[in-house]
Each structure stands twice: as C-alpha cells, then as structure tokens.
RODO-2510 file (C-alpha; in nm, 4 decimals, decimal comma):
residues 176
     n   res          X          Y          Z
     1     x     8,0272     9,6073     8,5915
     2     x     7,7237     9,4477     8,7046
     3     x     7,3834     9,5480     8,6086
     4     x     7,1215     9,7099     8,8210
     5     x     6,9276     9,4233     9,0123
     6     x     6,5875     9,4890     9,1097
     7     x     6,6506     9,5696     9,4957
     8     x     6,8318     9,8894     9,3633
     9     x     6,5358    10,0456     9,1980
    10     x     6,4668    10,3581     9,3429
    11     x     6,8104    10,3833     9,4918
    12     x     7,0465    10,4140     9,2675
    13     x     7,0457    10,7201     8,9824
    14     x     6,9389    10,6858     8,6430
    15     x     7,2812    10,6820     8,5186
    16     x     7,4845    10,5054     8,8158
    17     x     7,5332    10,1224     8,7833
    18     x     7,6813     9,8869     9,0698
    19     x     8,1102     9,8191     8,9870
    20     x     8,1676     9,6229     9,2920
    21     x     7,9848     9,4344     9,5734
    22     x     8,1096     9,3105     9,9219
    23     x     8,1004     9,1949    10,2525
    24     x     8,3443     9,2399    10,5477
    25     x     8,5648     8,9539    10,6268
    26     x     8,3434     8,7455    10,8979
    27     x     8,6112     8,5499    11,0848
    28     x     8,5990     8,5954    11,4422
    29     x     8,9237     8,7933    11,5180
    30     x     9,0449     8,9770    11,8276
    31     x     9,1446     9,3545    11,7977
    32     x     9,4008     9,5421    12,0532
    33     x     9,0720     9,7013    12,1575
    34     x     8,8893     9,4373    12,2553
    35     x     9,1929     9,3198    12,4653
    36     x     9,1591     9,6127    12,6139
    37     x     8,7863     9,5560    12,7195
    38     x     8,8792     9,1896    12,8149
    39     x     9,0974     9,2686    13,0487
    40     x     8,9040     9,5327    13,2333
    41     x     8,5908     9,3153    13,2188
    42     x     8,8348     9,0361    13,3976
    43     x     8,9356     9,2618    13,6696
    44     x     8,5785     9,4207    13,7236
    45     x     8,4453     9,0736    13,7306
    46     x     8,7546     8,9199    13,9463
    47     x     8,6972     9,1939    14,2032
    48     x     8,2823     9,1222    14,2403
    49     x     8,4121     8,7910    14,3058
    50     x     8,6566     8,8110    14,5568
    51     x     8,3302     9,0454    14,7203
    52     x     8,1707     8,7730    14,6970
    53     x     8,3496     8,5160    14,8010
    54     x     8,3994     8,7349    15,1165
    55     x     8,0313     8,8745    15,1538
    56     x     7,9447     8,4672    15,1488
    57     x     8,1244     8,4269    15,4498
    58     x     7,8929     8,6605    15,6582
    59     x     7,5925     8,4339    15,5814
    60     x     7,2385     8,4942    15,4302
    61     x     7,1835     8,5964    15,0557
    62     x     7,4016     8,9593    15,0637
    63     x     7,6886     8,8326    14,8605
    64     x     7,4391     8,7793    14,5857
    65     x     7,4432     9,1555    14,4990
    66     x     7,7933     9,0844    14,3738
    67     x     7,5933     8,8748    14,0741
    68     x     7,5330     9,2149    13,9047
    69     x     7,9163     9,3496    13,8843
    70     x     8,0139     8,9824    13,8554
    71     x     7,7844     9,0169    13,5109
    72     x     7,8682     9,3366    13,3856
    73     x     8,2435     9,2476    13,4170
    74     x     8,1857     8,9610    13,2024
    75     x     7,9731     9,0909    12,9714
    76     x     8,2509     9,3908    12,9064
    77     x     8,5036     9,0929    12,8598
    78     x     8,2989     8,9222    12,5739
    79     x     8,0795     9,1718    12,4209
    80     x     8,3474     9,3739    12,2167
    81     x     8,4365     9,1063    12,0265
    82     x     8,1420     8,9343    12,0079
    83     x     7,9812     9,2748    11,8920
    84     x     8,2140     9,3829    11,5854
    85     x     8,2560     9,0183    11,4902
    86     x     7,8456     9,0334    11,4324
    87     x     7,8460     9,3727    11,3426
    88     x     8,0700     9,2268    11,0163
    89     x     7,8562     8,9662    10,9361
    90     x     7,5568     9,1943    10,8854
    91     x     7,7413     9,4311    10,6965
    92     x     7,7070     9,4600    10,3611
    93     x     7,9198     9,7067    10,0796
    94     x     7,8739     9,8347     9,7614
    95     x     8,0366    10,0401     9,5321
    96     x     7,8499    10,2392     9,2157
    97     x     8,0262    10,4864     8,9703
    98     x     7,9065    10,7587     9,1640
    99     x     7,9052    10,6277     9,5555
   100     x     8,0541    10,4202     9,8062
   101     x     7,7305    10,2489    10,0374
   102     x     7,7497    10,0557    10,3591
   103     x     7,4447     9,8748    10,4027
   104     x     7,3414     9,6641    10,7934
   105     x     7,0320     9,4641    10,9030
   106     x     7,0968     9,4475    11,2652
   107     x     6,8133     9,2754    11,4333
   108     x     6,6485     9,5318    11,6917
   109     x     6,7691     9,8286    11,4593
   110     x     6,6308     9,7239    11,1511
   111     x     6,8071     9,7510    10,7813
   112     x     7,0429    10,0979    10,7508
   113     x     7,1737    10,2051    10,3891
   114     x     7,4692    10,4730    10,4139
   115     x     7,5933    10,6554    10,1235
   116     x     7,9111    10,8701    10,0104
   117     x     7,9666    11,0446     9,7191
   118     x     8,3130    10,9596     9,5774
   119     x     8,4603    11,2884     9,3444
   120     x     8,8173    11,3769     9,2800
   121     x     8,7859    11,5381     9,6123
   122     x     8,7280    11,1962     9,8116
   123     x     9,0086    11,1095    10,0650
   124     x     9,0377    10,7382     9,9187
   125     x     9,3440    10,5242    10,1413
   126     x     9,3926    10,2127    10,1366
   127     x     9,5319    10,0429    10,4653
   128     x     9,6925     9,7337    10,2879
   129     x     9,6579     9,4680    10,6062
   130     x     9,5030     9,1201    10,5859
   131     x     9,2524     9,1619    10,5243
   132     x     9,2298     9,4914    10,3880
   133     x     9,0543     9,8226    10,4153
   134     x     8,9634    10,1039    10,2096
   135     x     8,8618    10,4397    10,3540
   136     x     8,6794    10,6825    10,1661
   137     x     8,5049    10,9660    10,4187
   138     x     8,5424    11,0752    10,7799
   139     x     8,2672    11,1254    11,0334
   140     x     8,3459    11,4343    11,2708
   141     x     8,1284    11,4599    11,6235
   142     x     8,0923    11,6748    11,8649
   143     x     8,0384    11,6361    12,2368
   144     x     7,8521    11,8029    12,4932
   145     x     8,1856    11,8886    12,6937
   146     x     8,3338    12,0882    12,3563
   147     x     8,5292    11,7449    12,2386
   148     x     8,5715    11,7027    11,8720
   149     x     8,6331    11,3157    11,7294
   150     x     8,6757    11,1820    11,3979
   151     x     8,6253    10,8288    11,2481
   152     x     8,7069    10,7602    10,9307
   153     x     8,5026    10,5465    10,7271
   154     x     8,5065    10,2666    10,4649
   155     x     8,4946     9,9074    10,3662
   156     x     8,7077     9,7350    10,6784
   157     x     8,7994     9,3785    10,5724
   158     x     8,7868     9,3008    10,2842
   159     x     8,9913     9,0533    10,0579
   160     x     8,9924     9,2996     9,7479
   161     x     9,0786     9,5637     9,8487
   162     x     9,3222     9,6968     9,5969
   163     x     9,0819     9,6305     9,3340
   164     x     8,8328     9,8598     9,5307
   165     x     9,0727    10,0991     9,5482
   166     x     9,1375    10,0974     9,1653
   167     x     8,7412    10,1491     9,1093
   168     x     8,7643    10,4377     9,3294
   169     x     9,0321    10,6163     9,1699
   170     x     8,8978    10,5291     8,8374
   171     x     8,5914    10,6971     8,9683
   172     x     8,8144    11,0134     9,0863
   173     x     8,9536    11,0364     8,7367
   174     x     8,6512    11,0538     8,5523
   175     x     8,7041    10,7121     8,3857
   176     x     8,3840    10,5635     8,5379
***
C-alpha cells in the first residue's frame, strides 16, 4: 500500500489509497500489426518509386510528384511502431482499492487521466505473455456505417502482472 502523494489530491476518494503503480514495458518491440503496416508502406513506397524512376526518364521536374506517395509509404512503414513504442513510454498506470487508471502526457494532446471502477462485476484476465497484460474493461464503438467494435482495455506490458492481477481480485472480493 502506498500512501496518497500530493499529485492525487483531488483525485482520488476520501477513502481510496494507491496499491500499485506502473508503467508499460518501453522496449522498442515489433507487433504482427505493425508488420503488417511495414509491408504495405514498402510496397506503396516501392511502387512511387518505380513511378519515379520511370516519370524521371521523360525529363523536367514531373517525377517529383512521386515524393509525396514515396513519403506516405514510408511513413506507414515506420510510424506504427514508432507510434505504440512512444505511446508506452508516456503511459503511465495505477491501481487504487477502488479503480484501475491509465494516465498519458502526449505532447500535442496534453496529459489524459482514464479511470475504471473495478467491482466483483469487473472482467479482470490476465494474458500471461512477456511481458504481461492485465485487462480489466472493454470499450465498445460504433460507426457511421452500423459497425460495432470492441477493445478491451488494461495495463499492456507490464512485468507484474500477476501481482496486479492478485490486487484486482482482492479488490473483487472485498478484501481491499
């Protein structure tokens, strides 16, 4: 249990108290996702340059509208993982007797404080990789063409994971 530092004040309830604090995992790792993104990026950017390459041969400056594809392609390539690897270094858990929160301070978006009640009701999982991750709520949206998605959410890699877990259930329980 750790006791209620000053930058909680205001946040937290007069009875809730901080059990566990965290940060995702911040080595730079690559996902089957952002394989995924890599490779299109390679072929959208292989095919601007081939155009190019081609368009160059005519003469004159037109092959240089290629630049922009030739950019986007490799900017889809590198930005995925580049993105969620800095997206988990300015990520920031915690875990009270009461909630689960997922604080950010992206630059450009500012600081961001999430919170989730945890109750015997909470769908608490743990996905025991390495590193691990435990999931705790789902987020459900909607599209404009009638599409429903959901994406579960919770602390994604982290090293103590089973120990979060055990707060979490210990919070289900009433033993918190």
């Amino acid at each position: 249990m750790t006791d209620r530092p000053n930058s909680w004040h205001g946040i937290l309830d007069a009875d809730e108290h901080i059990l566990w604090q965290g940060q995702p995992d911040a080595g730079f790792r690559l996902e089957w996702v952002d394989l995924v993104a890599g490779v299109f990026g390679l072929i959208f950017a292989g095919f601007a340059a081939v155009w190019m390459l081609l368009a160059s041969t005519a003469g004159g400056f037109f092959w240089m509208f290629g630049l922009i594809h030739f950019s986007v392609g490799i900017g889809i390539m590198v930005a995925r993982p580049i993105g969620s690897w800095w997206m988990r270094r300015h990520s920031f858990y915690s875990l009270s007797n009461k909630r689960a929160f997922i604080a950010s301070d992206f630059p450009f978006r500012g600081r961001t404080l999430k919170s989730w009640e945890i109750g015997p009701g909470s769908p608490v999982e743990l996905v025991d990789t390495d590193p691990q991750t435990v999931l705790f709520a789902a987020q459900t949206h909607h599209t404009a063409k009638g599409r429903t998605t959901t994406r579960k959410i919770g602390f994604e890699g982290i090293h103590d994971g089973r120990k979060v877990i055990g707060l979490m259930r210990a919070i289900q329980r009433g033993a918190e």
